[in-house]
N, C-alpha and C positions, 0 to 999 in steps of 0.2 A: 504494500500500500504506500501510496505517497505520502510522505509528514502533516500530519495537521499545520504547523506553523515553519515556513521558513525565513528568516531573515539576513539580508545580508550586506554588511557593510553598511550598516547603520552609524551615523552622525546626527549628534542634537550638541548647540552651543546655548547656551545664555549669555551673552552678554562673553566675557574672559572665561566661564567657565564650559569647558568641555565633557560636559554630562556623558556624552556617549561616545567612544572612539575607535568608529570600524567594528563595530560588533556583529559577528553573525552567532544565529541559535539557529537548532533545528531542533522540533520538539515531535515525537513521532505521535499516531495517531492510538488512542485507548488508552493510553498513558499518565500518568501524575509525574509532571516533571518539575523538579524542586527550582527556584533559582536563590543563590545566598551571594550574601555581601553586605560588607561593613555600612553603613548610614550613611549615606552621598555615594554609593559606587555605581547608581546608575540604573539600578534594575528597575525603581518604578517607575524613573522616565522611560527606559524601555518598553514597560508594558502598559503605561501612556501612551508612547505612540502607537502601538500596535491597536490600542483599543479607541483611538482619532483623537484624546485630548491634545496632545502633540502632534505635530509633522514634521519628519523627521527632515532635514537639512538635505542629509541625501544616503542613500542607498534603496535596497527593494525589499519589500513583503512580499512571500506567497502561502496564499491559505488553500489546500488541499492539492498543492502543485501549481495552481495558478498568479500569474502576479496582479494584486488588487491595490487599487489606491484607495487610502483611508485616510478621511483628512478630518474626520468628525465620529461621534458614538453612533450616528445613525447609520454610518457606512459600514462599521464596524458588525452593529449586529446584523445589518445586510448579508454577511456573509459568516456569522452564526458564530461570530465570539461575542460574549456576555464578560463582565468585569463585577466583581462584588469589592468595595473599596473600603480601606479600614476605616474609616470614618464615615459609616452609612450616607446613604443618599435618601433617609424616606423623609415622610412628615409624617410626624409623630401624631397629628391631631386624627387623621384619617384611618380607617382601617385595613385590614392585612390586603381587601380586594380592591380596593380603591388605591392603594397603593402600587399595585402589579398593576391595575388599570392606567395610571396615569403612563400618559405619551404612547396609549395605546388602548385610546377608547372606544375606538371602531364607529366612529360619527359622530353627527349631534346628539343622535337619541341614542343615551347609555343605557337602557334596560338591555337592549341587546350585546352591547358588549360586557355590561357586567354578568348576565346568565354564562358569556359563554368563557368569563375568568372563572366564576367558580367550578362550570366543568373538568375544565384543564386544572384547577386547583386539585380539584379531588382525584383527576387520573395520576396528577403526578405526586400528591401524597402517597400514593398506591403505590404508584410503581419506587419511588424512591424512599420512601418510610418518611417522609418531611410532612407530618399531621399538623397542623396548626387552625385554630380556629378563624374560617374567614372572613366573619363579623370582631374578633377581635380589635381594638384600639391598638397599636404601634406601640406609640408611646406610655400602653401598659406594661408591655411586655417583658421578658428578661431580653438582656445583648443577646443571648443565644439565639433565643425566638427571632430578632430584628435580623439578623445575620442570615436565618433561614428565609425569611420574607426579601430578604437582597438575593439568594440564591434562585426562588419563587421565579420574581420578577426576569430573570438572566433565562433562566428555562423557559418560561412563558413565552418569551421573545425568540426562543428557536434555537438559542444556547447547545452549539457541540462543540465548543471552546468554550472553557471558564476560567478568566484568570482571578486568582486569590490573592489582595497584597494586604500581607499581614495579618490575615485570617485571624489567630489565637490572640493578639496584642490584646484585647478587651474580653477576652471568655477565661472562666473558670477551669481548670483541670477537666472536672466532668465536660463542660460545656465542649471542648476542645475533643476530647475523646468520641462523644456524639459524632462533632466533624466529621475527623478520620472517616468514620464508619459509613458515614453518609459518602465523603470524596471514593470510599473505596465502591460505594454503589454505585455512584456515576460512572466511575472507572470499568466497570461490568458492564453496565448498560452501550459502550462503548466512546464515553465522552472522553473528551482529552483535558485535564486537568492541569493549570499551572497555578503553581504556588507558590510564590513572594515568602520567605520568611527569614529572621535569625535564628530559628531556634533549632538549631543543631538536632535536639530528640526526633523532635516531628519531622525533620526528613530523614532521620533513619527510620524515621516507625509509617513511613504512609508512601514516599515517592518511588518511583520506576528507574529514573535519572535525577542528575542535581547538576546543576552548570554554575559556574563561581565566579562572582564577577569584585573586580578590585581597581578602586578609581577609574570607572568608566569604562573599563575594557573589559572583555571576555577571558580570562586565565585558564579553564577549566571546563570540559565536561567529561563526568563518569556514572558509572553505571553506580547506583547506594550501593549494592552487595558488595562493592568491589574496593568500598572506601570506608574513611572511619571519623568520627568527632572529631578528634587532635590533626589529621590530615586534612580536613576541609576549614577545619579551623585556621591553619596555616595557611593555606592556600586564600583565604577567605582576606588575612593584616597582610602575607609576607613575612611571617616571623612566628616561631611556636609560643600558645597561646597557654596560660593555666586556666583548667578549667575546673581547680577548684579554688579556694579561699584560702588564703596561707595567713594564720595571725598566729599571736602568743599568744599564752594565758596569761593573765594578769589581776591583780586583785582589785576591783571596783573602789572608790574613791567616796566621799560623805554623798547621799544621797543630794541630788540639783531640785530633782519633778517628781513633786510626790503627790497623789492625788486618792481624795479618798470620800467612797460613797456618791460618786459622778451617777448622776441620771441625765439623758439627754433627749429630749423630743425634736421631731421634724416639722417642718410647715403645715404639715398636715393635723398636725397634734402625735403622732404614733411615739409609743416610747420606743428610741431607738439603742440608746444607751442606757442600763440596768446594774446602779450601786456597784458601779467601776470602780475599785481602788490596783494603785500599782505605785511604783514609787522608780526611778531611773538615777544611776548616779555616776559620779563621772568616772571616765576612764569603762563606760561599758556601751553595749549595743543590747538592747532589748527589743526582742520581737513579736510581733503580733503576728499568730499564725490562723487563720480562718478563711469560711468559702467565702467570696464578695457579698457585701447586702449584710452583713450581722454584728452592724455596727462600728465597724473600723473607722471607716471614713467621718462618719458623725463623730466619731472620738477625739479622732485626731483635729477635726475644725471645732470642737469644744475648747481641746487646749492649747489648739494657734489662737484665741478672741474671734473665732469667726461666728460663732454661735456661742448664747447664754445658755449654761445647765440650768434645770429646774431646782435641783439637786447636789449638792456634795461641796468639797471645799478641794483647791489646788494651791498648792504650797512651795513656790520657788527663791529658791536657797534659804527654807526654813522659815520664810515670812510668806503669810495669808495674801494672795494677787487679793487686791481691793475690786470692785466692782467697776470702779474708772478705770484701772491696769487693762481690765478683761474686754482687752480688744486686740486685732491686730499688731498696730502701732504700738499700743502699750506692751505688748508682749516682746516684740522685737525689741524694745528699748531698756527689758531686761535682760535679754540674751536671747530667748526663745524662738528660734527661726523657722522656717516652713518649706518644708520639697512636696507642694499639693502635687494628689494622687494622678487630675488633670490637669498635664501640662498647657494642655490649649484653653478649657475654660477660666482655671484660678494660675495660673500661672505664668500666660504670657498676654500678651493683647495680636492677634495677629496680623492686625492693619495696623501696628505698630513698626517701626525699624528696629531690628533688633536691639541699638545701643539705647533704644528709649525701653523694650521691656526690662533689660538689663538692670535698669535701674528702679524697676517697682519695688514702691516699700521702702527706698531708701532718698527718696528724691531730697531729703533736709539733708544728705551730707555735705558738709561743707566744700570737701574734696571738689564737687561737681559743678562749684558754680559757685556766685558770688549772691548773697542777699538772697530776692526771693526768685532768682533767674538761675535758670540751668545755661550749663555753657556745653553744646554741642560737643565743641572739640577734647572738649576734658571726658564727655561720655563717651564719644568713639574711640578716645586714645584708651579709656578705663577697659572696654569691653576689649579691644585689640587685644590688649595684655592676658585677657582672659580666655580670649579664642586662641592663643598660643599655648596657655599654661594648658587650656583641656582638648586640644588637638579638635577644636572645634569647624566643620568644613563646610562651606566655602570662609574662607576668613575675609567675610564681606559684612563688616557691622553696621552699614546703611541696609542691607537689602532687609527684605519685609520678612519680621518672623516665620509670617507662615510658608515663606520660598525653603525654608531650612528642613530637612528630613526629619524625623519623630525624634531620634537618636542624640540631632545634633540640639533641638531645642530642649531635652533634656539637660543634657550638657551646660546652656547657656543658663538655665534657671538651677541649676546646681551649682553653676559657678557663683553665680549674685547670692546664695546664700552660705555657702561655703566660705570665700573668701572675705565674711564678714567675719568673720574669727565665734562664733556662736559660742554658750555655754551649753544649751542644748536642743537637739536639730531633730524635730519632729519631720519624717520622709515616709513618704506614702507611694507607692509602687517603685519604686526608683530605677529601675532599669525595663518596665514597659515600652516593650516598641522598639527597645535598645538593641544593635547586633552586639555581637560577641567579644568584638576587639572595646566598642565603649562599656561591657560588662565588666570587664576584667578592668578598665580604668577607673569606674565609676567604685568599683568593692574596692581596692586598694585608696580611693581617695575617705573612703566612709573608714575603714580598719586607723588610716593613719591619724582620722579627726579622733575617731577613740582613745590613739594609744598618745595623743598629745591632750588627754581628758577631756574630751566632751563626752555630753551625756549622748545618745542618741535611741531615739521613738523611733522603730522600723513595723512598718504594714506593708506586708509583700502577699499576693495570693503564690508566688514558688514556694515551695515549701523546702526545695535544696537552697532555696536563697539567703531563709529564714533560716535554715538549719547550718548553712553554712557561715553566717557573719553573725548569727547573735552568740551573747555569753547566755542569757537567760532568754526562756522562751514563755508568753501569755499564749493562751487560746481563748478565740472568743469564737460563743454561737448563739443565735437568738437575742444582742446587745449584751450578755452577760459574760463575765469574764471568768471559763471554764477550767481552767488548772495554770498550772507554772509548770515547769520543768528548766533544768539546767540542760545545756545544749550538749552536752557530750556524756548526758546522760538519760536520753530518748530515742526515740528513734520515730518513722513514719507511723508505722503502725498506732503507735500510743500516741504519737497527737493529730493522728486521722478520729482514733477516738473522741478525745477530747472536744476536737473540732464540731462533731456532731453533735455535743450535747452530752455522752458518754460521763458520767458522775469519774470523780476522782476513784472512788473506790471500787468502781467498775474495770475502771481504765488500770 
């Protein structure tokens, strides 16, 4: 059979940056073919252009052996590739058929084309096990469900090409493993499968091939059976990669964040947070290990001042935070700093220039500016210095945060609170959406802020993530905070328990 996708001698610039450099891929047909590489190396402008949001500068597409111009998403699905993007495309207000429906209503009068989405809904629940309810709300949903309603919509439209970029960055362990199961149906069915990721496991556990891409060029294609973690990992920087956590033991220092009897409600009234106590001291990493949704998140904006508890008292470096402390601002102004879970929503502004997110939350430094004016050049020279020290790419601190890959705006909103010198850094997924080469940056910059004592709050859903950088480990489920364990004294199993809800003396 001829390849589902060939490409060849592909070129995309931006401006000085050379995104794509003479690349060719050949991706065969039934297949789940993996693509990896570090955060700027090029792959999702790749499978941008191939799916029309790009065009590319020059070389040729062929889809099923023919060569097709695709200059747009609608040329794209023309010729039966579909894209599911890590940061959905729905509206959350609409439901699951209205959604598949949209830009594909089939006239003025929609009775007729919504009878005949839900048809094709329910043959392809059937044939592909993706059940979901098609009066559902979107934005009731879990990320999982929303994920499955972007795959929906791909199918719907005639999808025998699906590219996935970065599928997992926002789903649960389970939710992720569902994937799999599902990509391995399409794969049966005969679809041909691409899939964008970092995450070294899930292309050895689900891909056919894997092709490697490193600063915009193509290095590699191998068959998975044939290759291994630490080889694609290398292949992935240029240089061997650790792919575990190397710290010392050390003994924890006077408790910094101690917090006791936290209750925390949402907008909604729901209690989300359930007579929290924990306490964090310097010179350690303490982990929050649980499924998404059971109250991490509400925790941790409880004690950045992002939200008021109903409940409980918080106590940094031994004195009561006052009720005016308990905000943002006030918390930052006693050491307390913040790596939010959402880099895009609480953490950067994205029609912002990076040197101006760079600077949220801290815009009264003096360093910046004279009086009550910021000086440009003091902020793009601040951020320079910063895009150098976290190997931050493109090192362009005018361009617009949102031009920056996931990877690299991590990076920049890690540096603005890192390099404030913190007493202690509350971090909430911290390597989400991260490849491999800024995973191993991002743990060694979090071990070295410990072993120069700060305190450090880590909520990660990996659970090698959690087990690998903290000294003590929490579990929470259902807002309640479910056991302790010291870290090299549990293991999966026991805080798979825990996580569940599983009593301590169960567990």
């Amino acid at each position: 059979m001829l390849p589902a996708i060939q490409l060849h001698a592909i070129n995309k610039r931006f401006g000085e940056v050379h995104a794509n450099k003479d690349v060719n891929l050949t991706v065969e047909r039934g297949t789940i073919h993996g693509i990896v590489g570090e955060n700027g190396a090029g792959k999702s402008t790749l499978m941008s252009i191939l799916y029309g949001f790009y065009e590319a500068d020059s070389g040729e597409i062929r889809v099923n052996g023919k060569p097709v111009s695709i200059r747009s998403p609608n040329d794209a699905i023309s010729v039966g590739i579909g894209m599911v993007h890590q940061h959905f495309m729905l509206v959350e207000t609409l439901t699951v058929v209205e959604n598949v429906m949209l830009g594909a209503e089939g006239g003025v009068m929609l009775r007729g084309g919504e009878a005949k989405v839900r048809a094709e809904l329910a043959r392809l629940s059937s044939d592909y096990g993706l059940e979901i309810a098609p009066d559902a709300i979107v934005g009731d949903l879990s990320v999982g469900l929303q994920q499955r309603v972007e795959i929906l919509k791909a199918l719907y439209r005639g999808a025998d090409i699906l590219i996935l970029d970065e599928p997992t960055a926002v789903l649960t362990p389970a939710e992720a493993d569902a994937l799999f199961e599902l990509l391995r149906a399409l794969r049966a069915q005969g679809k041909t499968v691409v899939l964008i990721t970092h995450k070294l496991r899930e292309i050895m556990a689900v891909t056919d091939r894997v092709s490697v891409m490193r600063r915009g060029e193509m290095v590699a294609t191998v068959e998975t059976k044939h290759t291994s973690p630490p080889e694609l990992a290398e292949l992935m920087v240029g240089r061997r990669v650790l792919l575990r956590v190397e710290k010392a033991e050390r003994e924890p220092g006077a408790p910094l964040l101690e917090v006791q009897n936290l209750s925390v409600i949402d907008s909604r009234g729901v209690l989300r947070v359930a007579n929290a106590s924990l306490n964090v001291c310097a010179g350690e990493i303490v982990g929050i290990a649980g499924v998404a949704g059971n109250g991490q998140s509400e925790l941790l904006e409880a004690l950045a001042g992002m939200r008021q508890p109903v409940l409980g008292t918080i106590k940094f470096e031994g004195c009561e935070v006052r009720f005016d402390q308990h905000n943002p601002h006030g918390m930052r102004k006693l050491g307390l700093l913040h790596v939010p879970e959402d880099r895009l929503r609480m953490g950067l502004v994205s029609a912002f220039p990076a040197f101006e997110s760079a600077v949220l939350g801290f815009t009264d430094d003096p360093r910046l500016g004279a009086g009550p004016f910021l000086d440009h050049d003091r902020m793009i020279a601040d951020l320079t210095a910063k895009m150098e020290a976290y190997d931050v790419r493109p090192r362009a601190p005018r361009l617009k945060s949102s031009k920056f890959s996931g990877g690299n705006q991590q990076k920049i909103v890690l540096a603005r609170e890192i390099e404030r010198n913190p007493k202690v850094l509350l971090v909430g997924q911290p390597t989400r959406g991260v490849d491999i080469g800024a995973i191993e940056f991002i743990h060694r910059r979090l071990i070295a802020l410990r072993d120069a004592g700060v305190g450090i709050l880590l909520v990660s859903v990996e659970l090698d993530e959690i087990m690998n950088l903290s000294d003590r480990i929490l579990t929470m489920c259902g807002g309640q905070i479910t056991g302790e364990r010291k870290a090299n004294e549990t293991n999966e199993q026991d805080l798979g328990l825990l996580m569940a809800g599983v009593t301590e003396q169960a567990a």
